[in-house]
N, C-alpha and C positions, 0 to 999 in steps of 0.2 A: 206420505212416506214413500220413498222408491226403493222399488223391488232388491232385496240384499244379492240376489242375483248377478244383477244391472250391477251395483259399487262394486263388490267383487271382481267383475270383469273391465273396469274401468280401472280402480288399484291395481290390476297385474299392468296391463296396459301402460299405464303410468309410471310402472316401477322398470317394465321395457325399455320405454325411451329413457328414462333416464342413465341407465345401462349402457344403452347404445351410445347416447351424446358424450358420456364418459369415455367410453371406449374410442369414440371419435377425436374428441380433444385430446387422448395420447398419441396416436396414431398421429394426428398435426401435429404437438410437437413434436414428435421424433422425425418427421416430415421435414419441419424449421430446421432442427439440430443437422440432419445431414445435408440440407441446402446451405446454411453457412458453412460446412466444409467445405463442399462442392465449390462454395464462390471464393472460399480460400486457396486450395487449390490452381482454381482458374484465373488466381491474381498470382501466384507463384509462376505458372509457365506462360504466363503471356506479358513477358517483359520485352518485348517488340527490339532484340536486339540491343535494350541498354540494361544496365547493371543493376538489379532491385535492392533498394536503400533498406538495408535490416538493420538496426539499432545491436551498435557493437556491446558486448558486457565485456562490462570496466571493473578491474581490481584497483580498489585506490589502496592496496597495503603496501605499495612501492613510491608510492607517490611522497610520502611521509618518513620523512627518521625519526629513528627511536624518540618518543618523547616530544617530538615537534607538535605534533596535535594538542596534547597538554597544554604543552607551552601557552602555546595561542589562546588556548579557550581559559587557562590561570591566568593570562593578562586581559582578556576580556571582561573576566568573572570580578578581578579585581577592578574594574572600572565602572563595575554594574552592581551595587552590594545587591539589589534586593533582585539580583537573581534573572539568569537570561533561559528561551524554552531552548530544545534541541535544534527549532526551525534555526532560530539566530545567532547559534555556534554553527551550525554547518554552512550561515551563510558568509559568516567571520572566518572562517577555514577556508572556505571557497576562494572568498577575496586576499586573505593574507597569502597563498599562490600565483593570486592573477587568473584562476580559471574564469571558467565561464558561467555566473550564477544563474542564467537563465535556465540551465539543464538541468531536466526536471528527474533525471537519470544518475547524473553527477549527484545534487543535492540529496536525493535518496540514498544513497550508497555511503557521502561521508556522513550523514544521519545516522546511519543503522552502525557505522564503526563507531561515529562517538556516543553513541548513547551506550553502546556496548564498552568501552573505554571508560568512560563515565562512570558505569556499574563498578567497577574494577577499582576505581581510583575513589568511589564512596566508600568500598570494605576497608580500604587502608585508610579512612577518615579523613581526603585530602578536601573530597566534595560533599556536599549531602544534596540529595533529593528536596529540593524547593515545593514538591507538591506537582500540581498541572494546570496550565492554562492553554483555554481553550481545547483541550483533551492531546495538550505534548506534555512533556515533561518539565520541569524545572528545575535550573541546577544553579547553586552558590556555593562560593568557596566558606569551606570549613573553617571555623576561627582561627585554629592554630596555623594553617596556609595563608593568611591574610596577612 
């Protein structure tokens, strides 16, 4: 049997280090955290005389007349009975513009209005929530719209 002594000064010991190593792992990342500033920063002013490309934000509530969004996604809805997710109206919207569907900036933005539009046009019983696939939404037109 070893001396309670001996354990005793081994468990503090061991409860040190592990203290310290704690303390060390914050201390790194907050180390991390201000180096990716630092090299954000250092990407912001050293554009060596050309113009640094920043991703413009886009309001598509101009882009749209009254109702036009609708429109599109009621003739869609009626071509699809069992129901299309949010990805494949926004990319139905995209294309009945002409935009650009590879924009993964675009495609977000008229997402987030139709799905919000969408909401809107369920209370008045035009649409109903189809459920989810794949963790979007799904949307089919309501009987009486059909």
């Amino acid at each position: 049997m070893a001396d309670p002594h001996v354990l005793t000064a081994l468990n503090r010991k061991q409860d040190e280090l592990q203290s310290a190593i704690r303390a060390y792992e914050l201390k790194l990342d907050a180390a991390r955290r201000e180096l990716s500033h630092i090299n954000a920063c250092i990407r912001l002013f050293q554009t060596n005389g050309e113009m640094p490309e920043f991703p413009v934000p886009m309001s598509v509530f101009r882009l749209f007349r009254r109702g036009e969004m609708f429109a599109v996604c009621k003739t869609a809805l009626a071509d699809a009975p069992e129901g299309l997710d949010t990805r494949e109206l926004s990319r139905i919207v995209i294309r009945s513009k002409g935009l650009d569907e590879s924009d993964p900036v675009l495609r977000s933005s008229i997402a987030y209005n139709l799905v919000r539009m969408l909401q809107q046009q369920a209370k008045k019983g035009r649409v109903i929530a189809a459920g989810k696939r794949r963790g979007v939404s799904m949307w089919a037109l309501a009987r009486a719209t059909r």
